[in-house]
C-alpha positions as CSV (number, residue, x, y, z in Angstrom):
1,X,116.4,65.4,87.1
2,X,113.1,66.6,88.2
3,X,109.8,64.2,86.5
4,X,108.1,64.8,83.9
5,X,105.1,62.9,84.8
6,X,103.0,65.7,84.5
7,X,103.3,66.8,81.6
8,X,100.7,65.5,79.1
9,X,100.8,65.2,74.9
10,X,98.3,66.6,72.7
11,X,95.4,64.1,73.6
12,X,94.2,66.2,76.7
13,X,94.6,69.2,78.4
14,X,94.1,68.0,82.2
15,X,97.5,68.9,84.3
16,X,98.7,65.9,86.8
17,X,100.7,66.9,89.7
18,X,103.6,65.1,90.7
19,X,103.8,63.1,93.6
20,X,107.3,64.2,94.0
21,X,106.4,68.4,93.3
22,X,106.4,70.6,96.6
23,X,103.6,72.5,97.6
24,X,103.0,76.0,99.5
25,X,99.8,76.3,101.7
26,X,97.6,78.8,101.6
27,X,94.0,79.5,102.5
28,X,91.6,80.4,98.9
29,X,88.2,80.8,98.2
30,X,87.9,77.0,97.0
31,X,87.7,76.6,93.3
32,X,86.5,73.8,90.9
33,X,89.7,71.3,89.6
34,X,87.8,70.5,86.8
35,X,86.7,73.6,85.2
36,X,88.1,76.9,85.0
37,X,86.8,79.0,87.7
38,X,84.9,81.8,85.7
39,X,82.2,82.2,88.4
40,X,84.9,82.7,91.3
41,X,86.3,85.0,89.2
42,X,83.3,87.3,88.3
43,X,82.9,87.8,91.8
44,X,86.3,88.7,92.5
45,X,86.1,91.5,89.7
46,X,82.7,92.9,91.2
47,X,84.0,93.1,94.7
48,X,87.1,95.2,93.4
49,X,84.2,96.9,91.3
50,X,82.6,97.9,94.6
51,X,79.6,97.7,92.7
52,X,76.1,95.5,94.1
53,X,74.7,95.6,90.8
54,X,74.9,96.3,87.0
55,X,76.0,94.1,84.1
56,X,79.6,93.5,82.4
57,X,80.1,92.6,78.7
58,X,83.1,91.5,77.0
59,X,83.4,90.5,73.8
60,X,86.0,87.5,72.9
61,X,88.4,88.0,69.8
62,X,86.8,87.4,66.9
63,X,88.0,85.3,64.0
64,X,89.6,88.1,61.9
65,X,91.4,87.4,58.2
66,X,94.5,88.4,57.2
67,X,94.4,91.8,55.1
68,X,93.9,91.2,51.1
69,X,93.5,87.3,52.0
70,X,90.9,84.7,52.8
71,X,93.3,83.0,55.6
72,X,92.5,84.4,59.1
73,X,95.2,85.7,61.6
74,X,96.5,83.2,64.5
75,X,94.0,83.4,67.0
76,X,94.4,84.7,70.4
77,X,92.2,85.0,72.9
78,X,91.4,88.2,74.7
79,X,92.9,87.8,78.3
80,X,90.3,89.8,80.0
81,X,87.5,87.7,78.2
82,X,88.9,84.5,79.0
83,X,89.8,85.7,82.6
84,X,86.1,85.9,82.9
85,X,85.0,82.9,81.5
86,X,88.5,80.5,80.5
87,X,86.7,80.0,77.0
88,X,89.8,79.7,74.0
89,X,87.5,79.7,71.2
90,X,86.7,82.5,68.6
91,X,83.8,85.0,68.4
92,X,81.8,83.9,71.8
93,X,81.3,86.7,74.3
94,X,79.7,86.9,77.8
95,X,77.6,89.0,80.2
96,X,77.5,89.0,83.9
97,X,74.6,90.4,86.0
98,X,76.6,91.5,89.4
99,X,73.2,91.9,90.8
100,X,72.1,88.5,89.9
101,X,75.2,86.9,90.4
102,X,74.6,85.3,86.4
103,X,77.7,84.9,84.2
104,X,76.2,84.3,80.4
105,X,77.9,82.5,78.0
106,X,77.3,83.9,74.2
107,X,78.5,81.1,71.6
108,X,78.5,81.0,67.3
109,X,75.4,80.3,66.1
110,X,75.6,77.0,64.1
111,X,76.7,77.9,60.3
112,X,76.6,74.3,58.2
113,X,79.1,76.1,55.6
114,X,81.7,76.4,58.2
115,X,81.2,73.3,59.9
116,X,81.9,71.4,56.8
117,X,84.9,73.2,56.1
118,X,86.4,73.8,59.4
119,X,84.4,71.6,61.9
120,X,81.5,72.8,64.3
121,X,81.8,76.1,66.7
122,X,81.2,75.4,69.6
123,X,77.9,74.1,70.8
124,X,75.2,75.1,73.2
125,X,75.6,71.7,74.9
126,X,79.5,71.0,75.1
127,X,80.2,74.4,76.3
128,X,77.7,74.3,79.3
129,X,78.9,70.9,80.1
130,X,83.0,72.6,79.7
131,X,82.5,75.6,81.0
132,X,82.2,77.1,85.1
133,X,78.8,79.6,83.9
134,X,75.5,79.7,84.5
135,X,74.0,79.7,80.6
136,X,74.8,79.3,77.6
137,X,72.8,81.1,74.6
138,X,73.8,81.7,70.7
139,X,74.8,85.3,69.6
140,X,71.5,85.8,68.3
141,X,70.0,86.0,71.8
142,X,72.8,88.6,73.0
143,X,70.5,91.9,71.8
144,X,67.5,90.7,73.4
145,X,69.4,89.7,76.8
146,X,71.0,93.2,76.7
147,X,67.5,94.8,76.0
148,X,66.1,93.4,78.7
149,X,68.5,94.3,81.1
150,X,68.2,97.8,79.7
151,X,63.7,97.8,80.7
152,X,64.4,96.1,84.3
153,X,67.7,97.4,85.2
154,X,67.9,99.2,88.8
155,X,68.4,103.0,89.2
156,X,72.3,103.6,88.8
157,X,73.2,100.0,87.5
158,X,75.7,100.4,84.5
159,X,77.0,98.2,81.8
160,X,80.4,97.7,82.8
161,X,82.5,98.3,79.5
162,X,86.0,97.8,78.7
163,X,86.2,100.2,75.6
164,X,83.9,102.0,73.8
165,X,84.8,100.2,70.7
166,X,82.8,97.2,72.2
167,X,79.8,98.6,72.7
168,X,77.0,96.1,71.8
169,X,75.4,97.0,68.2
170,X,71.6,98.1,68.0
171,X,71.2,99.3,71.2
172,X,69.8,102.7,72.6
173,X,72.5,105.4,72.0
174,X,71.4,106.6,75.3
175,X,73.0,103.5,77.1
176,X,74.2,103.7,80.7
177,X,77.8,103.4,79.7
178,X,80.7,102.9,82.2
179,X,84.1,102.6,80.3
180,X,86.2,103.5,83.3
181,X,85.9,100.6,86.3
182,X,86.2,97.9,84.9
183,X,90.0,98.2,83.5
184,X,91.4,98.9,86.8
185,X,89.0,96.6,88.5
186,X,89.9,93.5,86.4
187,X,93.8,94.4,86.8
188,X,93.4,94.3,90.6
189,X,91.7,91.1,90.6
190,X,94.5,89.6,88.2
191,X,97.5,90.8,90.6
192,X,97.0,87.6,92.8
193,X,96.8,84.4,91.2
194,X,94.1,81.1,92.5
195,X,95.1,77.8,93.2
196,X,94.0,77.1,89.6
197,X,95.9,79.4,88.1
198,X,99.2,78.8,90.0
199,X,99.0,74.7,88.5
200,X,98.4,76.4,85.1
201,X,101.4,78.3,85.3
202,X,103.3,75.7,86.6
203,X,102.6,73.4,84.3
204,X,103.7,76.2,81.8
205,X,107.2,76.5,83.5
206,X,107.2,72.2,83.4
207,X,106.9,72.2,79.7
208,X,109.2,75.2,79.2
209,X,111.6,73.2,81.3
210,X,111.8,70.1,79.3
211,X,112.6,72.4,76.4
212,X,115.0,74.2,77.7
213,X,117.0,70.9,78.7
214,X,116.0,69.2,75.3
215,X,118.6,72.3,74.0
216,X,120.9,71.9,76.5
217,X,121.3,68.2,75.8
218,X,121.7,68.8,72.1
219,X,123.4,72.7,71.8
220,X,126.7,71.0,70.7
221,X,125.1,69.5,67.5
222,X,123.3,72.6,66.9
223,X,125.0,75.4,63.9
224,X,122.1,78.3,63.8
225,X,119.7,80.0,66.1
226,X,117.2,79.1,64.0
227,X,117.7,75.1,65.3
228,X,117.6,76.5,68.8
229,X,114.0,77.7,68.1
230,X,113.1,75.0,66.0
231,X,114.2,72.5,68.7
232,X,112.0,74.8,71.9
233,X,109.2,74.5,69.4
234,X,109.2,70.9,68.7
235,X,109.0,70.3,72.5
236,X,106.3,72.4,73.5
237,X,104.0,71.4,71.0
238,X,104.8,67.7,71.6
239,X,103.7,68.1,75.1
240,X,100.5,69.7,74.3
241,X,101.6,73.6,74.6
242,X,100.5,74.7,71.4
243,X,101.6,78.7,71.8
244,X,104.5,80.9,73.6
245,X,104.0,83.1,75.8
246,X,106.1,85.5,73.4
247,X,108.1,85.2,70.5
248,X,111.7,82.7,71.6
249,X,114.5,84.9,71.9
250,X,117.5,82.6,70.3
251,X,120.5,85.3,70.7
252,X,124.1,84.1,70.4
253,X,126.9,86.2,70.9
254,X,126.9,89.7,70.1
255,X,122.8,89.1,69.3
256,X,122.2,88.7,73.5
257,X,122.6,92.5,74.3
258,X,120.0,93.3,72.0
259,X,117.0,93.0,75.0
260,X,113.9,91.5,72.2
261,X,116.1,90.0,69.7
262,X,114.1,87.5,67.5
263,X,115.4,87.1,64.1
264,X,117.2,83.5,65.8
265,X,118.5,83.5,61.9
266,X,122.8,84.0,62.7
267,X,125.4,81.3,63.0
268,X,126.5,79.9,66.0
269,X,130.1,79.4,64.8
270,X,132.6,81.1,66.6
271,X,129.6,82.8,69.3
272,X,130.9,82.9,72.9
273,X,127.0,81.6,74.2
274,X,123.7,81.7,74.1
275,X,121.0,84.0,75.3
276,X,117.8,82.0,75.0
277,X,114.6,83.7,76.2
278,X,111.9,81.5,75.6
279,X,108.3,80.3,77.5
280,X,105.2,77.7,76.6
281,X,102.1,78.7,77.4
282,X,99.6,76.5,79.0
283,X,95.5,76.9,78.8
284,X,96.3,80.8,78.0
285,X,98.6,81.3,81.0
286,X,102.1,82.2,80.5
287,X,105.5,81.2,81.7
288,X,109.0,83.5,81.0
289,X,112.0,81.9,81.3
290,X,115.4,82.7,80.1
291,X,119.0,80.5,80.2
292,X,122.2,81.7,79.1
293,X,125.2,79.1,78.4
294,X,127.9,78.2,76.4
295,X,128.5,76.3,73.6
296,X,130.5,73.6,75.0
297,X,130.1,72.4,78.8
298,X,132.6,75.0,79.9
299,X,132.9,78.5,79.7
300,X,134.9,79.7,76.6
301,X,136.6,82.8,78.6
302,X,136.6,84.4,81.7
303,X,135.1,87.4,80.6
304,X,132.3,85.1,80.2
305,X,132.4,83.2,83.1
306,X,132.6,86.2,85.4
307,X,129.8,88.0,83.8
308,X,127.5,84.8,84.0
309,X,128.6,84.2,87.7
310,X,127.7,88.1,88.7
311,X,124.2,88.2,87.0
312,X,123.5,84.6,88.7
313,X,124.5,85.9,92.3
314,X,122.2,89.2,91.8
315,X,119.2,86.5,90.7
316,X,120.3,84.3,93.9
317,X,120.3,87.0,96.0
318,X,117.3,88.5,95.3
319,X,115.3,85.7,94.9
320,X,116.2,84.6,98.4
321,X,114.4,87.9,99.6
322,X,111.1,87.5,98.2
323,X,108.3,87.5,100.6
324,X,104.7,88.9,101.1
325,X,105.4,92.3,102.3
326,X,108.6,93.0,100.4
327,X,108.5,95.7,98.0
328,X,109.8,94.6,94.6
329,X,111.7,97.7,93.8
330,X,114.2,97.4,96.9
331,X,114.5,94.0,94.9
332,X,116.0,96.1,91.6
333,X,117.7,98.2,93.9
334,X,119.7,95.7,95.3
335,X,120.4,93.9,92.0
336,X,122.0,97.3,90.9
337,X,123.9,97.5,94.2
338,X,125.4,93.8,93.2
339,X,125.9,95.0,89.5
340,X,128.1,97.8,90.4
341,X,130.1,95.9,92.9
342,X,130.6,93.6,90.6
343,X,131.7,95.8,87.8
344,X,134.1,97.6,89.8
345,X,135.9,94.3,90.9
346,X,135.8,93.6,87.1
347,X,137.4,97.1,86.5
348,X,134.6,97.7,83.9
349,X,133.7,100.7,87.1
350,X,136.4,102.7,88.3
351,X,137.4,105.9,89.9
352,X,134.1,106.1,91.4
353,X,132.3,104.6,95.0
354,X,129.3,102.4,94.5
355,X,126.9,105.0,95.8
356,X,128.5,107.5,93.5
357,X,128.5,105.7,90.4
358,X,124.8,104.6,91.3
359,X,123.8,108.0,91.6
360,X,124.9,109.1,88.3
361,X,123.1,106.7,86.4
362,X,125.9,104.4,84.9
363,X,124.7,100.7,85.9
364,X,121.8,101.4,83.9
365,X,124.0,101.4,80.5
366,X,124.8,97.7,81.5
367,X,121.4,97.0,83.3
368,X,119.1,98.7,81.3
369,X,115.9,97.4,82.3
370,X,113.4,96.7,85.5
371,X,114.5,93.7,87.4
372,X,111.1,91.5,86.9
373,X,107.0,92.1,86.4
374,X,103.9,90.0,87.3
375,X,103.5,86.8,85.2
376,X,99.8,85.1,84.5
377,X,97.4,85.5,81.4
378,X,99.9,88.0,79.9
379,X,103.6,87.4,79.7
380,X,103.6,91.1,81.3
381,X,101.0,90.9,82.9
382,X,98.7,93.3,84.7
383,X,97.9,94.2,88.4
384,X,96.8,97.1,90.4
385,X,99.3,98.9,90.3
386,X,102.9,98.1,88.9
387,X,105.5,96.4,91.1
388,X,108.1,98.9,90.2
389,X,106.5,101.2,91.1
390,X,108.1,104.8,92.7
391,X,106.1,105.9,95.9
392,X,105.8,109.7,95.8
393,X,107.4,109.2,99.9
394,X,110.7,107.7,98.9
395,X,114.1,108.8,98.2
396,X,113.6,110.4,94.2
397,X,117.4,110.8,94.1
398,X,118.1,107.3,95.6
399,X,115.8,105.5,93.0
400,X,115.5,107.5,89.9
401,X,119.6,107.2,89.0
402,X,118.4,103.0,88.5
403,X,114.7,103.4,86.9
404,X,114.1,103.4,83.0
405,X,111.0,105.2,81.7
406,X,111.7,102.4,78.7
407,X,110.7,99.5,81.4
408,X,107.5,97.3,80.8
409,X,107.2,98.5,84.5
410,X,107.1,102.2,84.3
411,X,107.0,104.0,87.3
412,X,104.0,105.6,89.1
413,X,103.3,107.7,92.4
414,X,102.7,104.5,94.0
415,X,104.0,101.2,96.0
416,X,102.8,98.0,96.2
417,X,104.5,95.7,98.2
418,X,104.1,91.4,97.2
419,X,101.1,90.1,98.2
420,X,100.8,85.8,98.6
421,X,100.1,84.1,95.6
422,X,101.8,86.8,92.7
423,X,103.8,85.3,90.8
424,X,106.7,87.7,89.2
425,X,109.9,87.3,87.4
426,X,113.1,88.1,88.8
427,X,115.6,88.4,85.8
428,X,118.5,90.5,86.2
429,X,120.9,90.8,83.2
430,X,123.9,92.4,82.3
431,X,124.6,93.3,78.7
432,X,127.8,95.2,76.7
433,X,125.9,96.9,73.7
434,X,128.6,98.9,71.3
435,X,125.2,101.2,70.6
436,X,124.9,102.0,74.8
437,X,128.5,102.3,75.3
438,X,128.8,104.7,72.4
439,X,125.8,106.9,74.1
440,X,128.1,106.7,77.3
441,X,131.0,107.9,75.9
442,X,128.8,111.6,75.9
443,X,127.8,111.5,78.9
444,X,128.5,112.7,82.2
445,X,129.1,109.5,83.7
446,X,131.7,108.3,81.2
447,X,134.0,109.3,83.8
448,X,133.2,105.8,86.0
449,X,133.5,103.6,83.0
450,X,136.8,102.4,81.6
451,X,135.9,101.7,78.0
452,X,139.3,100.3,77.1
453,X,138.3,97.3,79.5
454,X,134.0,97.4,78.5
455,X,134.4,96.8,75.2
456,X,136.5,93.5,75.8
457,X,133.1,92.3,76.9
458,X,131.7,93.1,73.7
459,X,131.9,90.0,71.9
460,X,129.5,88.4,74.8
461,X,126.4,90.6,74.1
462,X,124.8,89.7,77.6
463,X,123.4,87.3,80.2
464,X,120.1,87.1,81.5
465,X,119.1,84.9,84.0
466,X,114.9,84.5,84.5
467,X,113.0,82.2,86.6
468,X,109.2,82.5,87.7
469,X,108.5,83.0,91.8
470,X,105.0,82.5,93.2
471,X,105.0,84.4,96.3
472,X,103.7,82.0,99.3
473,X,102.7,82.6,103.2
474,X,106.5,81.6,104.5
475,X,108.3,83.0,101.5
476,X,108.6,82.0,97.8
477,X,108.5,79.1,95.5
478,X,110.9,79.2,92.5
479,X,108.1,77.9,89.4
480,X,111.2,77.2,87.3
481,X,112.7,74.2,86.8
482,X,115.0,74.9,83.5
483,X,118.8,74.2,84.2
484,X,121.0,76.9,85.2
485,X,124.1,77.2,86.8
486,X,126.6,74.0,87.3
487,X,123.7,72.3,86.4
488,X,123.1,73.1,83.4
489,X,127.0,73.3,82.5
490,X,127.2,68.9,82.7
491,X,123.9,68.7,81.0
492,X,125.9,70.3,78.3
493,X,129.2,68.0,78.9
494,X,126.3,65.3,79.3
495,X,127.9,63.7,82.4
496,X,124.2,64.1,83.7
């Protein structure tokens, strides 16, 4: 069992590394441990802006209340705001002046109402003394800032906008907008994670781990998904990881080949396993990790043990080929090539070849989605350009039989290839949905499935396997600690 020495309770937010944890190294622009490096960051977005001056603004998310009520909405910070400044608190915003090389902090002015109610916003002082900027100023001072820049701004400098909708108030309407750069600019710069934000999602996967064997330890005292969810909660926030990453998918039986299920409401009498897709967040950045298991510390069937031990080998396998340079898509390609090779032994795939049955588009009723997609300040999160992405050069007819325009990773007229330090999920999954095997049934491929056998395979619902890979100089490192596998099979038993 891996230590949990790192992981710290409510009282602080500082992540310890383990003496024991291995390491990848890699050449960065060096970054502060202490504080969260806004200033490196800036930069990096200006030097994919190509621009030598002009002035960004973003606004933060402001504290918003819930519609016909005085309670406000959980807050969540915008991740392109706090990419620029790692600030987690409400209504602030910020300005940086490429030209000038000034990132400007804008805090709440003081209100004594709220702070008797609620507690202080944050001050001038502590937030200069938190944060990696060059000034802090109150709201009040964010007009006159932005006027000035306006009367000494150089010819062709623009204010660097995300949307329109954020365009500071009582301004010129004549204001030298740019709404179009910065998007794609910030994206790039977000593809490839810092040394900072690699131990951030770590320690995200840590805590995610510990909850994900707090289950496994106690599943066979467990009667509804709802206790599942409850118990992944109750661990995270214990160990000081206040939010998810995304809302815990709990999904027993039947419930796992529905892809986002989140009631976690059902039963677990009688279910076959589990499919539990669930991930803390840490300071803002995201892990995504996702177990399935049985019950019991074996597996009830071998209809479920065979289905778990195919969607494991596609993960293995195509985990073991991540490196800088690999394109991520051949990845999903060869996780469809195992899928179908599989199936066919199964007898779920007949009368067909693999390269046949590939081409007409049948693995995709059991593999339905993309294989994995960048992890960081968003769950999904964002890069240059998507990692499943379809270069206009490649083989349409060999790819498009195995890509879904439903993926979170739709397809462009581009390819990226892994870069060192992405961090990605690789998360293959096989599922037996009665709704996509009655869709199969009319279609031209129906000839390559034997239903008689498929829907024997109903009562699983699906496996999905998910771990987090940072991409390093000589290859990968898996992020993910949760059980899996034999492993997590005697945690269950408890001979561990």
């Amino acid at each position: 069992m891996r230590s949990t020495a790192g992981v710290k309770g409510s009282q602080t937010r500082d992540v310890m590394i383990n003496a024991l944890d291995s390491y990848n190294i890699r050449v960065v622009t060096p970054t502060s441990c202490d504080k969260y490096p806004a200033k490196h960051h800036a930069r990096n977005v200006a030097r994919k802006l190509g621009a030598s001056s002009g002035l960004i603004f973003l606004s933060g998310q402001p504290t918003i209340n819930l519609r016909d009520s005085d309670q406000s909405r959980p807050f969540r910070q915008r991740r392109y705001f706090y990419y620029l400044c790692g600030v987690d608190e409400p209504d602030c915003s910020l300005t940086y002046d490429i030209g000038q090389d000034l990132l400007i902090l804008y805090v709440p002015d003081f209100d004594l109402h709220r702070a008797i109610w609620m507690g202080p916003t944050l001050s001038r002082e502590d937030a200069q003394d938190r944060y990696d900027v060059d000034c802090v100023r109150y709201h009040t001072a964010l007009r006159y800032d932005l006027q000035a820049w306006l009367d000494e701004r150089k010819q062709g400098s623009e204010l660097y906008l995300l949307h329109e909708s954020e365009k500071p108030e009582g301004l010129p309407k004549d204001l030298p907008l740019e709404l179009e750069q910065l998007a794609p600019a910030m994206d790039a710069a977000r593809g490839v994670k810092d040394e900072y934000e690699i131990r951030m999602i770590r320690q995200a996967n840590k805590v995610s781990g510990l909850a994900h064997r707090g289950i496994l330890e106690n599943i066979q005292t467990m009667h509804n998904e709802s206790q599942i969810e409850g118990s992944f909660l109750n661990t995270c926030i214990s160990h000081g990881a206040r939010n998810q990453a995304y809302q815990i998918i709990a999904a027993s039986g039947p419930n796992a080949a529905v892809l986002h299920y989140d009631r976690n409401n059902e039963s677990l009498h009688k279910r076959p396993l589990v499919c539990l897709d669930a991930g803390a967040e840490w300071n803002c950045y995201a892990s995504d990790v996702t177990r399935t298991f049985p019950l019991t510390g074996d597996w009830p069937s071998d209809y479920v043990r065979d289905i778990y031990k195919l969607v494991e080998r596609m993960q293995e396998e195509c985990i073991r080929k991540i490196k800088k340079g690999v394109r991520f898509l051949s990845l999903h390609d060869l996780a469809h090539d195992i899928a179908i090779e599989g199936l066919l032994a199964l007898g779920i795939f007949k009368s067909g070849t693999n390269l046949e049955i590939r081409q007409s588009g049948a693995s995709k009723v059991f593999f339905p989605h993309g294989l994995g997609h960048h992890v960081g300040l968003e769950v999904h999160d964002v890069s240059e350009r998507s990692i499943m992405a379809l270069h206009k050069g490649f083989d349409q007819q060999q790819y498009g039989p195995i890509l879904n325009s439903t993926c979170l990773s739709p397809c462009t007229l581009s390819a990226p290839l892994l870069e060192e330090g992405m961090v990605v999920t690789v998360e293959p999954g096989l599922y037996f949905s009665p709704l996509a095997l009655a869709n199969a049934r009319r279609q031209s491929y129906a000839r390559y499935i034997d239903f008689d056998i498929a829907e024997k395979y109903v009562h699983i619902g699906g496996v999905r396997i998910e771990d987090d890979i940072l991409v390093t100089a000589t290859g990968y490192e898996n992020l993910t600690d949760a059980p899996k596998g034999e492993e997590m099979l005697a945690i269950i038993r408890g001979s561990v």
